[in-house]
C-alpha angles and dihedrals in degrees: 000000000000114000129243093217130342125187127190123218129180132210133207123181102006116248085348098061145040144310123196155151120253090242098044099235088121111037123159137171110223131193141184104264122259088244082054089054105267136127121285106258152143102248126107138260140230088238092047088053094039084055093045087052103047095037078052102050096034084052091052093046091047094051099045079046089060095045100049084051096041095231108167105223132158101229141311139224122180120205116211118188112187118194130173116227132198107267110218099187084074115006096255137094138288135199119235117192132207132203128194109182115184110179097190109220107020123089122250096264089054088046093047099053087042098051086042093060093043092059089059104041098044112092101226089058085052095050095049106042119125085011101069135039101241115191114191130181128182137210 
């Protein structure tokens, strides 16, 4: 199957290194987390990136899902908090994932349904369904 889009990123040192495009238009430090035990910075982190992706995404799949729907609505932001949990199945750690949707000028049935569809339609949610706890609430 031909793709749609495809992009490419490297990484060098693990969550104490880099990530980048080849061509550098997209070029990041990243670092362990001070709570993980790593130095206070300002680089990023694989789970603030995780959560940037995904709000992005979710927000462009609600709102194709409004409009295909033409659902007046005033705007729309979308709040993903990513953690990282203990996994007891194997000792090791999980990701959980957040979601705050806010759909400003429609009521909370209207938010609800939409969110709803959204969830199904965005392909993070896809990719990570039956894999990650994804909590959403909608207002």
């Amino acid at each position: 199957m031909k793709p749609l889009y495809e992009t490419t990123i490297i990484n060098t040192g693990g969550r104490d290194g880099s990530v980048y495009s080849p061509d550098n238009i997209f070029n990041l430090d990243v670092a362990k987390p001070a709570a993980l035990g790593g130095q206070v910075t300002t680089a990023s982190n694989p789970e603030q990136l995780f959560a940037a992706g995904y709000s992005a995404c979710f927000n462009s799949a609600l709102e194709i899902q409004l409009d295909k729907g033409k659902v007046a609505y005033t705007s729309s932001e979308v709040i993903a908090t990513v953690a990282l949990y203990p996994d007891k199945e194997d000792g090791g750690v999980k990701i959980g994932v957040k979601l705050q949707v806010t759909i400003e000028g429609v009521d909370q049935e209207v938010a609800e349904e939409y969110v709803h569809k959204a969830h199904s339609y965005c392909p993070y949610s896809k990719a990570i369904n039956g894999n990650v706890d994804v909590e959403i609430t909608a207002k």
